[in-house]
N, C-alpha and C positions, 0 to 999 in steps of 0.2 A: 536252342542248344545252350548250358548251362556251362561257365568255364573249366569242368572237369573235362567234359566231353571234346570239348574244344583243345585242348589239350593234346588230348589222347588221339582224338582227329588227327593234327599234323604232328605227330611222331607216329602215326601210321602211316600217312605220306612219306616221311621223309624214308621210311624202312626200306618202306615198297620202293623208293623213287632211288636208292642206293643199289638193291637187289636188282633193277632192272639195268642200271650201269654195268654193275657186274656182267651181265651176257650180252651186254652189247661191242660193236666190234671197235676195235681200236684203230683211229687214221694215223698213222705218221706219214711225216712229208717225203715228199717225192727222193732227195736226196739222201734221208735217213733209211726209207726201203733198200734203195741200191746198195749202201755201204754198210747194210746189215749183212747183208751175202759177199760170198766174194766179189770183189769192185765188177772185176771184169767177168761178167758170167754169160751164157747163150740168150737171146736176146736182145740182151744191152744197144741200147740205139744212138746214134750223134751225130747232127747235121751240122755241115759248113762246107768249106769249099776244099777240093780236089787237085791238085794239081799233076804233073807226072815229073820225070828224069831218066834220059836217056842214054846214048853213045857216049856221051864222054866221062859217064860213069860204069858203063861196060868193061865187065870185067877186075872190076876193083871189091875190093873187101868192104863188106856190110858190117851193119854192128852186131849181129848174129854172129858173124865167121864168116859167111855163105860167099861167096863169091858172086855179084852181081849178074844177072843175066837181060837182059835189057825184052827178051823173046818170053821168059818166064811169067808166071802170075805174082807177081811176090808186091810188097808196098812198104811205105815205114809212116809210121805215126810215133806220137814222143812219147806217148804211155801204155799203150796196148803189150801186154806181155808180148815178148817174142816167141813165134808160134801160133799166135793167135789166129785162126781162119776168121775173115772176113768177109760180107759181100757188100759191094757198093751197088748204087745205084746213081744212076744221074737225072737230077731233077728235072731238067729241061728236058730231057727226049725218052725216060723210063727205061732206057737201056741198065742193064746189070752187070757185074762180073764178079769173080770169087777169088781171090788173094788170100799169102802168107804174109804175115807181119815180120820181116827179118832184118828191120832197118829203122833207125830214127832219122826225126825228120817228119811234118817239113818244119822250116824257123822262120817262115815268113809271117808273120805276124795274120791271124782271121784263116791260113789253110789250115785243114786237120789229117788231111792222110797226102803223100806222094806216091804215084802208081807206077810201077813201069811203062815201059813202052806199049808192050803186051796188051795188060789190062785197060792204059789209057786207050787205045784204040778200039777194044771192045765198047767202051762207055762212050766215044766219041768227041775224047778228048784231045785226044794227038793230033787237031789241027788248030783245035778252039786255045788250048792251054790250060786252061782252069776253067771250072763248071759246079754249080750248087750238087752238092751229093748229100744222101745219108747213108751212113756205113752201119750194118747188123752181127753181131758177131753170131756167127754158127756153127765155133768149134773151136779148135785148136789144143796141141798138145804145151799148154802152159799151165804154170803155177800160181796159185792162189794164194799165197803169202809173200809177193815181192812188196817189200818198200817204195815210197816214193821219196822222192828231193826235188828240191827247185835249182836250175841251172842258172849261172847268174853270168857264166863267161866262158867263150871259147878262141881261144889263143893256138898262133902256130909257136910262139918262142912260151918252153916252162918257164923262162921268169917272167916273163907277165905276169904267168896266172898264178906263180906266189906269189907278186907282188901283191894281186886283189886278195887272195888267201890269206894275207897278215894282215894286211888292212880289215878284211871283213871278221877274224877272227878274234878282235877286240870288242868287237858285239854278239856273236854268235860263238857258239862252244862247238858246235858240228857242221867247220868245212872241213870240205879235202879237193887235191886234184886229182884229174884222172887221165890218162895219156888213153886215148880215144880213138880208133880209126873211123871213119865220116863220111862216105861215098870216095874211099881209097886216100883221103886227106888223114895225114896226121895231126892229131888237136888236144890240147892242154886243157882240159875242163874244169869248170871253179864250180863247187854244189855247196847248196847249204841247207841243214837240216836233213832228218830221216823220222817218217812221215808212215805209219799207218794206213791212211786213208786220204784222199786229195782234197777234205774237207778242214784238217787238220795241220794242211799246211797255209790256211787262209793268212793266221798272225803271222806268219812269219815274212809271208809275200807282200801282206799289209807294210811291215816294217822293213823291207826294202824297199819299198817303191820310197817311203818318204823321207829314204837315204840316196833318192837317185836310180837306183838300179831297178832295170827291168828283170823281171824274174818268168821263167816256166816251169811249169812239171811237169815233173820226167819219170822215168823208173830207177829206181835208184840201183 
């Protein structure tokens, strides 16, 4: 083969080997599929542990409105729109149950969802306390454009939590507080930043932690 030929050889390849990228399928990462859609969509899956809350929040106001019921299906997690239908399951014995989202919480650092009384006892938790679960969304009457923030402080006196609001405000352009009801507690909350997507608030969590503070994400 003479170097004309040669040539023309591989810019034949490379034509062919372009045109075949072209109809071939595109991967993106597990995190970029989810938060192309709306975050929280049917489906959507996430394991960790479970815990419940009872009688001594019977009857007290939810972060919904809702008036607690300890007998109902209802659960709170810190991000799941409110509204959101869930089902749990529990790892250890395959038990299931199907919950409303109408409450935040839990703040124990490694839980992801608090059940009621109800629900714990269905999964078989109301004795044990806490149990490996993964929760499935499969439905709920929520919205698809809520914001997120990172919570950095909950206070029962508001000057506290301006006190952390002026302080953290000389780094950050978007805190605010927020008077909060919390399983019937009233609470002074310090947020910072407004967040698209919960991949978008990584900088910012990044650069509080190496200010000290513990941060989560929330709905904003």
């Amino acid at each position: 083969m003479n170097f004309g030929k040669s040539i023309f050889f591989i810019f034949l390849l490379f034509i062919l080997s372009g045109c075949v990228g072209g109809f071939a399928p595109s991967y993106v990462p597990q995190h970029r599929r989810i938060y192309k859609q709306p975050y929280f969509y049917n489906g959507y899956e996430q394991k960790g542990i479970a815990s419940w809350y009872g009688a001594d929040f019977d009857g007290k106001p939810t972060a919904s409105g809702e008036i607690y019921d300890m007998y109902a299906h209802t659960a709170a997690h810190k991000t799941l729109p409110l509204g959101t239908i869930v089902k749990v399951t529990n790892l250890n014995n395959g038990k299931s149950t199907v919950v409303k989202i109408n409450d935040r919480g839990p703040f124990v650092k490694g839980r992801i969802i608090d059940l009621s009384y109800s629900a714990a006892r269905d999964i078989g938790i109301d004795k044990t306390g806490t149990a490996p679960v993964i929760l499935r969304v499969v439905g709920g009457n929520y919205k698809t454009s809520e914001l997120f923030t990172l919570q950095v402080g909950a206070f029962r006196f508001k000057s506290n939590a301006n006190r952390l609001k002026k302080r953290l405000s000389a780094s950050f352009s978007s805190v605010s507080v927020k008077r909060i009801y919390q399983s019937g507690m009233l609470l002074y909350k310090v947020f910072v930043g407004s967040f698209d997507t919960p991949v978008q608030s990584s900088a910012t969590k990044k650069i509080l932690a190496d200010m000290g503070f513990f941060s989560f994400l929330t709905v904003k």
